[in-house]
MARKEDREN-779008 format. One record per residue (C-alpha): residue number from 1; x negated, y, z negated. Coordinates in nm, 3 decimals, always signed. Example, Ala and Ser with C-alpha at 12.3 -4.5 7.8 and 13.67 -1.06 7.14 Angstrom:
// residues 2
<1; <-1.230; -0.450; -0.780>>
<2; <-1.367; -0.106; -0.714>>
***
This chain:
// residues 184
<1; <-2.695; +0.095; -0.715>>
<2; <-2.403; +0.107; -0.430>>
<3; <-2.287; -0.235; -0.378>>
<4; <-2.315; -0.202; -0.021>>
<5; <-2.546; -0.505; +0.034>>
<6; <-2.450; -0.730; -0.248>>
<7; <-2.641; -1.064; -0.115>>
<8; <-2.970; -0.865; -0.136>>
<9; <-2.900; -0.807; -0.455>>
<10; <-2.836; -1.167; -0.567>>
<11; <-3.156; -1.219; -0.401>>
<12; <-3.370; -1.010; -0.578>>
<13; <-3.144; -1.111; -0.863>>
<14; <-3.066; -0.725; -0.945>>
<15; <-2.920; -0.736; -1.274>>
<16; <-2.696; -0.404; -1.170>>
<17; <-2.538; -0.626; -0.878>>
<18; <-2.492; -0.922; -1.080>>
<19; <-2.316; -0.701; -1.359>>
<20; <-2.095; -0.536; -1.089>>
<21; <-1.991; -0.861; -0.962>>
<22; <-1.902; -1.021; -1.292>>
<23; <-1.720; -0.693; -1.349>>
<24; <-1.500; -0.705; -1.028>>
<25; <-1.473; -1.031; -0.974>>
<26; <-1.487; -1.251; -1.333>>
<27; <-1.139; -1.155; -1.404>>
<28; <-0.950; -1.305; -1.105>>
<29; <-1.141; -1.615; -1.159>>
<30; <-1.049; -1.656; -1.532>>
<31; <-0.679; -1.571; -1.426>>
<32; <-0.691; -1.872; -1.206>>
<33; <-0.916; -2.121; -1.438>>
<34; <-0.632; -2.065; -1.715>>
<35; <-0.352; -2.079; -1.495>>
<36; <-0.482; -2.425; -1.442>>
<37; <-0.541; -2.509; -1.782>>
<38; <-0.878; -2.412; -1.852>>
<39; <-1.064; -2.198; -2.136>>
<40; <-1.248; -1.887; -2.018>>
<41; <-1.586; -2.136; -2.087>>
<42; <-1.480; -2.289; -1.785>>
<43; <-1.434; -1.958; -1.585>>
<44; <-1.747; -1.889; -1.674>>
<45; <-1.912; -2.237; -1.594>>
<46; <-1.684; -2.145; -1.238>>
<47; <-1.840; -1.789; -1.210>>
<48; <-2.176; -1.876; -1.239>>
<49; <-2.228; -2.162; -1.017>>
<50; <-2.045; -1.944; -0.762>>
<51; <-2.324; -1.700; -0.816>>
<52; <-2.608; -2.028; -0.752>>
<53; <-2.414; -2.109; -0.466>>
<54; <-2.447; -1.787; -0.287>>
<55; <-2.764; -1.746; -0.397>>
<56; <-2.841; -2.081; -0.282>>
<57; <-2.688; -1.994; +0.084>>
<58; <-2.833; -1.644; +0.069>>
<59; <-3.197; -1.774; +0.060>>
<60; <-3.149; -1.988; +0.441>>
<61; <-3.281; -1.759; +0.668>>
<62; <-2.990; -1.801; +0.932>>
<63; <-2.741; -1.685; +0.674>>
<64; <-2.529; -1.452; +0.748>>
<65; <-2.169; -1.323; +0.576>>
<66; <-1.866; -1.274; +0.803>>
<67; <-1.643; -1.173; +0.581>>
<68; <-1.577; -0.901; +0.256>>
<69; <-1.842; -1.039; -0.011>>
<70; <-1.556; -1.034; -0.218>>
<71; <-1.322; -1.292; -0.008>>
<72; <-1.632; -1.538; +0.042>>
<73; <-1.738; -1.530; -0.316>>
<74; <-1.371; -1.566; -0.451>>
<75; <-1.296; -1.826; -0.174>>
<76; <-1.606; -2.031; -0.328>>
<77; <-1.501; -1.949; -0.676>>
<78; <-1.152; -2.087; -0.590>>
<79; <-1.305; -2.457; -0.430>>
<80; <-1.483; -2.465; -0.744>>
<81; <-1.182; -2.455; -0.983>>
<82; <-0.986; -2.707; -0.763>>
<83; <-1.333; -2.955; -0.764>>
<84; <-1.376; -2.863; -1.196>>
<85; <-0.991; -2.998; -1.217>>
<86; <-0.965; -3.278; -0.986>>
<87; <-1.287; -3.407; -1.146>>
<88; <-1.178; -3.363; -1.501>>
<89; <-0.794; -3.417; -1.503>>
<90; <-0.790; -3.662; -1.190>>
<91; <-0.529; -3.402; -1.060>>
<92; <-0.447; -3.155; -0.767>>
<93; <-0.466; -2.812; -0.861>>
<94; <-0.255; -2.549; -0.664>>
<95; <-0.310; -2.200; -0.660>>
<96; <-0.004; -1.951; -0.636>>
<97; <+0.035; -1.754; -0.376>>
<98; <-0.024; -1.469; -0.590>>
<99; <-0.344; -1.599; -0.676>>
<100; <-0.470; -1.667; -0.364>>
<101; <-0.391; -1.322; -0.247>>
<102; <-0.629; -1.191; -0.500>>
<103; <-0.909; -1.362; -0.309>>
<104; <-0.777; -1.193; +0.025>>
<105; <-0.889; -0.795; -0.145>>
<106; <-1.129; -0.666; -0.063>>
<107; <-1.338; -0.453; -0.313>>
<108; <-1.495; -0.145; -0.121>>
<109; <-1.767; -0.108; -0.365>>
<110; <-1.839; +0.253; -0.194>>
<111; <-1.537; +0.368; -0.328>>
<112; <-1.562; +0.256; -0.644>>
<113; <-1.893; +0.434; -0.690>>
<114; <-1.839; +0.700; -0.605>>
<115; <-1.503; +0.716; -0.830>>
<116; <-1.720; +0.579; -1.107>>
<117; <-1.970; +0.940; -1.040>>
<118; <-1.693; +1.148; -1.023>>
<119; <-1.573; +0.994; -1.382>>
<120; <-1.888; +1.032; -1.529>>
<121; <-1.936; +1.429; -1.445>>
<122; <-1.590; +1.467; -1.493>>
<123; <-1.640; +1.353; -1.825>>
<124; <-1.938; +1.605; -1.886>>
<125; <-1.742; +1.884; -1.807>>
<126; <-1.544; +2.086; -2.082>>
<127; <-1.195; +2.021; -2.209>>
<128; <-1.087; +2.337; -2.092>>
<129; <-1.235; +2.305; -1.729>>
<130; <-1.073; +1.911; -1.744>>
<131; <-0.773; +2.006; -1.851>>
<132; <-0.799; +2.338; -1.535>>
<133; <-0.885; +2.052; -1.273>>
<134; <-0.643; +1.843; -1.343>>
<135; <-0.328; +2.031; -1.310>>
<136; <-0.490; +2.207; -1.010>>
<137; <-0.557; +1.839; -0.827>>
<138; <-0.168; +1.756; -0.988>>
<139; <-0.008; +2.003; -0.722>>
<140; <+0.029; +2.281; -1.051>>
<141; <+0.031; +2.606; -0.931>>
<142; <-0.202; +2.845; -1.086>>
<143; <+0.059; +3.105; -1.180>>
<144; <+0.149; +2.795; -1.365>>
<145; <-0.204; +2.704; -1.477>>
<146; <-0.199; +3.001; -1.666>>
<147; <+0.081; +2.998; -1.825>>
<148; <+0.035; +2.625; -1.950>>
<149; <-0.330; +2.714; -2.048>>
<150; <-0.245; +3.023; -2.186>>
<151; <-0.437; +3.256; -1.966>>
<152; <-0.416; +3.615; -1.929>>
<153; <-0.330; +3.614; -1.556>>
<154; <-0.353; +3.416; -1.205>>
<155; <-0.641; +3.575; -1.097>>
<156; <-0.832; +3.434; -1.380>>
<157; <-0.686; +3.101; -1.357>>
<158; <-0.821; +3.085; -0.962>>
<159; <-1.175; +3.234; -1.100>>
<160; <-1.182; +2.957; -1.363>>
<161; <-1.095; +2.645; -1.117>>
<162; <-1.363; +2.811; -0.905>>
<163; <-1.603; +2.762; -1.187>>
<164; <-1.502; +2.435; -1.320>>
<165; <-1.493; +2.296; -0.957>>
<166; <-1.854; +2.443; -0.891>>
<167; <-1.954; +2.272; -1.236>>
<168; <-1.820; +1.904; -1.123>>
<169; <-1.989; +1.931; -0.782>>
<170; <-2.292; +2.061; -0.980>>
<171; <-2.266; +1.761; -1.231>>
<172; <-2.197; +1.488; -0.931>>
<173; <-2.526; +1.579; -0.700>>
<174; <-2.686; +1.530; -1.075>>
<175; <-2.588; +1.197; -1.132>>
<176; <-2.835; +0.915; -1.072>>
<177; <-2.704; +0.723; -0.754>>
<178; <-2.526; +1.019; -0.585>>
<179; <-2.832; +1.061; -0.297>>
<180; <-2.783; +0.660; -0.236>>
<181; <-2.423; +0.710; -0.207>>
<182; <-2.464; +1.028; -0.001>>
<183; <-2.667; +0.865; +0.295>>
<184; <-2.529; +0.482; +0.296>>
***
């Protein structure tokens, strides 16, 4: 599933969309819960009522998000850790500015789908056609490809990229999600 509606998916409490936020997300908020002090118990306590809190929000009818999902969930994930502290320690917790930046990225989960396809049938094809690709997408030249690789001329080197590169678009349009990613 593409991330590009991540609120429906806490609504419908899609597993895939949870997973992909805790994945993201989970480790800027454990960065800031032990910068403060905390154990990675309390990043999780943080993370998850974070999640109830959007999903709480998300089920108003008049909701609507303004900003990246991944500024508004970090901004609530960051309230959170200041409320968790004051109310435990009976102290002020400051962020770093470094920290606080993290909040400010935005994820494009678009692009990180469709890198995450590309991985995956780039990881089907053969070592030989990986190893082709690679030093044809590093700028190699293939006069250069084939001497590295140890073929018997240019010519074959091109023929070979030509097949490896028709392979990888073969294995993408395979991959489960590439027709959601194609037309979102």
């Amino acid at each position: 599933m593409t991330l590009t509606d991540p609120i429906a998916g806490i609504r419908t409490g899609d597993r895939k969309t949870v997973d992909s936020i805790w994945t993201d997300l989970f480790p800027a908020v454990r960065k800031w819960v032990r910068d403060c002090g905390g154990s990675d118990d309390d990043a999780k306590d943080v993370f998850q009522d974070a999640l109830m809190v959007i999903y709480d929000k998300a089920g108003k009818p008049d909701f609507q998000l303004t900003s990246k999902f991944s500024t508004y969930f970090l901004g609530i994930c960051r309230n959170l850790v200041g409320n968790l502290f004051q109310k435990r320690y009976r102290r002020d917790v400051t962020l770093s500015d470094e920290l606080k930046s993290i909040a400010e990225e935005p994820i494009d989960y678009e692009v990180r789908d469709r890198k995450k396809l590309l991985d995956n049938a780039r990881k089907q094809l053969g070592h030989d056609c990986q190893r082709v690709l690679d030093l044809f997408f590093q700028g190699i030249s293939m006069v250069e490809i084939a001497a590295s690789l140890g073929f018997a001329s240019e010519g074959y080197a091109k023929r070979r990229k030509h097949q490896c590169k028709e392979r990888l678009v073969d294995l993408v349009r395979s991959q489960p999600g590439f027709e959601e990613l194609l037309y979102n």
